[in-house]
N, C-alpha and C positions, 0 to 999 in steps of 0.2 A: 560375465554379465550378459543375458538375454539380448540379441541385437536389437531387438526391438525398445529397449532402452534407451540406446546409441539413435541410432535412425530416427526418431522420432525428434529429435532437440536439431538435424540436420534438415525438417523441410522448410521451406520457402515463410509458409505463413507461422511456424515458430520462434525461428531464426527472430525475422523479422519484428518481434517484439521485445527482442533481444535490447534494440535500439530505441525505438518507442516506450519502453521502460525507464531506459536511463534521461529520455528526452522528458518524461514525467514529472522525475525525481531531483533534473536539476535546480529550476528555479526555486524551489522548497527553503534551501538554505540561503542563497541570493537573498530574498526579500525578509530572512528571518533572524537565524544565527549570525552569519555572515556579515549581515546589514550591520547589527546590534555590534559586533568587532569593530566596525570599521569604526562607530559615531563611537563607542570608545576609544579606542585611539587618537581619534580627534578632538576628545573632550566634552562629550556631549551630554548634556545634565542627563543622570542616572532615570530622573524621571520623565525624560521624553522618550529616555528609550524606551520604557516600560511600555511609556501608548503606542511604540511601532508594533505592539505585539497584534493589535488591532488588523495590522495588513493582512494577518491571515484569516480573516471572517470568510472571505468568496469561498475558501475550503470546505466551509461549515455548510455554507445556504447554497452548493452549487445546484441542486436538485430545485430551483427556482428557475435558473435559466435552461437546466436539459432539455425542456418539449420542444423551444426555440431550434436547437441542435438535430432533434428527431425528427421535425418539421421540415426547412430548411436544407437544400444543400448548396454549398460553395461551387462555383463556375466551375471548377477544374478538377480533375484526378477522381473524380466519385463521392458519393455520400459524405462517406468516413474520410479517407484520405483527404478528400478535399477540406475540409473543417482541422484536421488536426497540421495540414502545411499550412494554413492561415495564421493560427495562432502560433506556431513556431516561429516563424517571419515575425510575426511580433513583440513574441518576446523576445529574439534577435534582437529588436530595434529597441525596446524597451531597456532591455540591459546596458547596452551600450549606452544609452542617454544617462542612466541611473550611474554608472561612470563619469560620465563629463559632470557630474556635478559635486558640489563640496555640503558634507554636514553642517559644516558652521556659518555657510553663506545661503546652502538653498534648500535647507530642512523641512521647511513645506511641499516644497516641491517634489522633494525624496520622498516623502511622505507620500502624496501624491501618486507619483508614476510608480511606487514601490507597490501601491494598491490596485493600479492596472495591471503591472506585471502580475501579480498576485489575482487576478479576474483572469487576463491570458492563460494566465498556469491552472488555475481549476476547469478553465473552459475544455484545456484541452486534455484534462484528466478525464470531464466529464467523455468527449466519443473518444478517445483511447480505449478506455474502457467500454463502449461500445463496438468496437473497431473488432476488440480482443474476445467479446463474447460472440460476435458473429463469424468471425472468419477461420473459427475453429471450430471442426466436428466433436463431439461429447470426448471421444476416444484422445486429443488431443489436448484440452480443456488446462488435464492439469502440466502438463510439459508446456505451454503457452504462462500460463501462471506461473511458474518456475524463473521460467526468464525473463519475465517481466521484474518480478520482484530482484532479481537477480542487479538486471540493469537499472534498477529504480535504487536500489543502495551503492549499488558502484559511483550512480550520478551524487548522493548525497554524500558522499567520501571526495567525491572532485570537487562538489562545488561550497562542500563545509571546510575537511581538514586540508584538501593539497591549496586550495585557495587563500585560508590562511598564511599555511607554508611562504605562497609566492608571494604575500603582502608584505612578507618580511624581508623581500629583494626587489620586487618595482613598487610602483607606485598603486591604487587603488584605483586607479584608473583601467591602469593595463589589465588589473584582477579581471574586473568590470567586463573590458574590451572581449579576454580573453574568453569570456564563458559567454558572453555574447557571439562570437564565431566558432564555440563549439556548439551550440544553439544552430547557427545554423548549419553545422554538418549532418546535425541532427534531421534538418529539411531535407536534405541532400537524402539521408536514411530512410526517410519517407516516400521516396520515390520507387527504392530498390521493395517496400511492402505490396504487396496480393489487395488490391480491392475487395472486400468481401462478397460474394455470388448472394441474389437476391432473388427469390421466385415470383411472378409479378402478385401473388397475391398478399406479398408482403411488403405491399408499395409504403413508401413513407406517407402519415397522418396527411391530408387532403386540407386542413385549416387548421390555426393555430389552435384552437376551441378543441378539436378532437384533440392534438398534440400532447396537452394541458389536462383534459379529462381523460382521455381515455385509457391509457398507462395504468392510471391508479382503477378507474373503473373494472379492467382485466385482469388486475392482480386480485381484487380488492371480492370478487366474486366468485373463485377459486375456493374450495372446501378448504378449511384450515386455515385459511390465508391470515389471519392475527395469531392464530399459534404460533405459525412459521415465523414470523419476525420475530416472538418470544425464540424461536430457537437459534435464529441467527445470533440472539445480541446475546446469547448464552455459552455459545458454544465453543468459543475461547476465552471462558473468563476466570477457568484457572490460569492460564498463560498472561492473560492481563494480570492479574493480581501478582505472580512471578516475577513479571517483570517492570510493577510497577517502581519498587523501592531497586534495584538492584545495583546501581551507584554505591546509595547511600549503606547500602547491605556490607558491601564490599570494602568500604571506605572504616565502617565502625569496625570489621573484625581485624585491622591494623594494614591493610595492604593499602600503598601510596597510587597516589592518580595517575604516576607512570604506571604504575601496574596496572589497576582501571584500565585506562587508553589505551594500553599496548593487548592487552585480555579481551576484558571483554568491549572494548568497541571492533578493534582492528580485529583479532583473533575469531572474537563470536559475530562480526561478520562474514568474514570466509566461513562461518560453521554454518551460517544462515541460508548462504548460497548452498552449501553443499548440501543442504535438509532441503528447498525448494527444489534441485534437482532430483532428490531422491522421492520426495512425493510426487513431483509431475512425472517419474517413472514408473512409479508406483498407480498412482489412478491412471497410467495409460493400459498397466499390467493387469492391474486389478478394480477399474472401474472406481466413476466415483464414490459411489454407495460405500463400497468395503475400504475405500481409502477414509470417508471419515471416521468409522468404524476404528480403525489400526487409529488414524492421529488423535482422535479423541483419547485415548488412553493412554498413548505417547504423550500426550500431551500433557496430565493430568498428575504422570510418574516422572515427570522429569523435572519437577517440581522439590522431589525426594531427593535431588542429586543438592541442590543448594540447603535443604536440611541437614545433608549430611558434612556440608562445608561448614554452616556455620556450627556443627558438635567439632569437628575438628580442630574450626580456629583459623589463625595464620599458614595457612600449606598450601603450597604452590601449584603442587600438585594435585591437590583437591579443585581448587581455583580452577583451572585448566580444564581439567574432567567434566566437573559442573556447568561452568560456559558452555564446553563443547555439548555436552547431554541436552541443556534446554533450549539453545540456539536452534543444536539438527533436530531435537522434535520440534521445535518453531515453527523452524522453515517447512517442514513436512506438513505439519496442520494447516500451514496457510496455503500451500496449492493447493491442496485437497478441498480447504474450503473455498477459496477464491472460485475452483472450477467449479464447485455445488452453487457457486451465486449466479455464474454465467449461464450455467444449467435451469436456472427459470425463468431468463426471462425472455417477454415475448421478443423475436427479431422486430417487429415492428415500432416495438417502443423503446430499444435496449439502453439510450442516454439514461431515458427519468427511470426506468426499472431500477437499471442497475444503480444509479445515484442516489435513488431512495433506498437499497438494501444496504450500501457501501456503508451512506452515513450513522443507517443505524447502528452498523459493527464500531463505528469508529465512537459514537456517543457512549455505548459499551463502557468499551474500554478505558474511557473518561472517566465516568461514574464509577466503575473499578475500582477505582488506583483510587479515589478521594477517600475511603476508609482505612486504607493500608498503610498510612503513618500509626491510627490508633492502635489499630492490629498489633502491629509490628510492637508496640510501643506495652500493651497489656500481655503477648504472648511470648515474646522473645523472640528472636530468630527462629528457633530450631522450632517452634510449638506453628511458628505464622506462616512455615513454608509447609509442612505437614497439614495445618487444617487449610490451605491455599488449593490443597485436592480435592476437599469437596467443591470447588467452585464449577470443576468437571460432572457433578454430579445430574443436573439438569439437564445439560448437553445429550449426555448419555442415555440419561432416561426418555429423553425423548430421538433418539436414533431411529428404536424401530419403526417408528411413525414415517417419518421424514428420510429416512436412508436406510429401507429395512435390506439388510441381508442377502437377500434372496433376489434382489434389483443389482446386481454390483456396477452394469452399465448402465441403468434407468435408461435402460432404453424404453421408456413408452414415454419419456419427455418430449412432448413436440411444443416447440416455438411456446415454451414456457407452462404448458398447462401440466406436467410432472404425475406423478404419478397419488400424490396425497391432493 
């Protein structure tokens, strides 16, 4: 392997979102899966759990409060850092309180702080994600993205499955406590991060009024600039549609939910990681341009491997294969795209940029997956993973545009203005 592979996941400002990733990813399942286990366990009518699903709206609308963010900075530690140890300290505190208290006596109130926790946790996705688009040069973009995503699922395996685990030997208190002082080690993590370098002419917005307008005003005047969001929400939406049903995919061709759990959660997460390090080695190797290029079609054929599971049937070793094939092209396609999203936008504005391109990947992927029971349901397995490859078709066609070739560092990207 090229050192420069190795080296580049060893500097200072990579490393360091190693921890900022997982610190992400924790509160996710806290205020959602997690939450929902617990007021089970305690008996809590089916139908109020359904309205805690509610607490994750801040996720949805966090591109409301980003200008505040880019506006704004916290007393201490810099811009970015100072804004994302605020809100860890508080989801610290947050946690811990969402412990002390009991489903059956103070359900409102869970309810409640479960929704602030859940406002902390987006707030501090929104400058992480700012943090991680500035303090990384283009060449580094996608090893930064790598391990971010890396520690953003290690977090949701702590604080989903091993959290469950410990509820089955202390109390839901200690669960609570405990991801509340790994929360704050997570502060502690934020100190050992690089302040991102800022040129004075990229001073943060001057008034809330530019903050608010200006972001969308600088995207929004940019040649192409409503294409390009057509090609963002496009451009993994063979992958979304792959992996929208894939439970239930798994589950009808006769393999048990230990199998499931043990495959593809646990198994096709390590595959995950190891596809996000291989694309953030890959756009360091080979630029972003050529890295979407390679995961667009990775992306698109790996699709073919769960067609070829469900012709097979019950086989484990099929199972295996398939997980492993569409996880590590996953994981690949998404550093590769994560670093093309950090590659536009302006440093000045990067909270609302980037919150406004994130969200539209993620409403994607929503809209997706809502026709893929019919699919699945008129074509068959083996017919809904084969035509699940054209969904790569759009993406593709529109590459040269947006990621032509012959750019593989875009390097004529400055502070977002890109080369389309």
């Amino acid at each position: 392997m090229p050192p420069s592979w190795i080296t580049v996941y060893g500097r200072r400002h990579v490393l360091g979102l190693l921890g900022l990733g997982f610190s992400s990813g924790l509160p996710l399942a806290l205020t959602g899966s997690t939450l929902q286990a617990w007021m089970m366990s305690e008996k809590v009518d089916i139908r109020l759990i359904g309205l805690f699903s509610l607490v994750g709206l801040p996720y949805t609308i966090k591109m409301v409060w980003a200008p505040v963010m880019d506006r704004f900075a916290a007393p201490w530690l810099g811009r970015r850092r100072g804004w994302i140890l605020t809100t860890q300290l508080l989801l610290c505190a947050s946690l811990i309180l969402l412990g002390s208290l009991s489903p059956t006596r103070h359900l409102h109130l869970m309810g409640m702080l479960a929704l602030l926790a859940a406002f902390w946790s987006a707030s501090q996705d929104i400058v992480i994600d700012a943090y991680r688009a500035e303090v990384l040069p283009d060449s580094d973009k996608g090893a930064g993205a790598a391990v971010s995503v890396a520690g953003y699922r290690l977090a949701m395996l702590t604080s989903g499955a091993m959290a469950l685990i410990l509820s089955d030997h202390v109390p839901w208190r200690a669960v609570y406590t405990a991801m509340g002082m790994v929360m704050a080690g997570c502060a502690l993590w934020t100190l050992f991060c690089p302040e991102p370098t800022r040129d004075a002419s990229l001073a943060r917005p001057s008034t809330l009024k530019e903050a608010v307008w200006a972001p969308f005003a600088d995207y929004f005047t940019r040649p192409g600039a409503l294409a390009m969001l057509g090609f963002i929400m496009v451009f993994k939406l063979s992958d979304a549609l792959a992996g929208a049903l894939t439970t239930p995919f798994l589950l009808d061709l006769g393999f048990t939910r230990t199998d499931v759990g043990t495959v593809n959660k646990a198994f096709g997460l390590v595959s995950t990681i190891v596809g996000t390090l291989i694309g953030g080695g890959t756009v360091h190797r080979l630029g972003i341009g050529r890295s979407l290029w390679l995961a667009a079609f990775a992306q698109a054929f790996s699709n073919l491997a769960f067609a070829g599971l469900a012709a097979a049937g019950r086989n484990y070793a099929a199972m295996v294969g398939a997980v492993a094939v569409e996880n590590l092209c996953g994981g690949l396609g998404t550093a590769a795209f994560l670093a093309f999203l950090m590659s536009l936008c302006n440093r000045r504005y990067t909270a609302t940029q980037y919150a406004l391109l994130s969200s539209l990947m993620a409403v994607s992927r929503v809209l997706a997956g809502a026709p893929t029971g019919y699919l699945a349901s008129a074509l068959g397995w083996t017919w809904f993973y084969i035509v699940s490859v054209l969904g790569a078709v759009p993406g593709i066609l529109l590459l040269p545009r947006f990621a032509p070739w012959g750019h593989p560092q875009r390097k004529s990207l400055k502070d977002g203005q890109g080369i389309w």
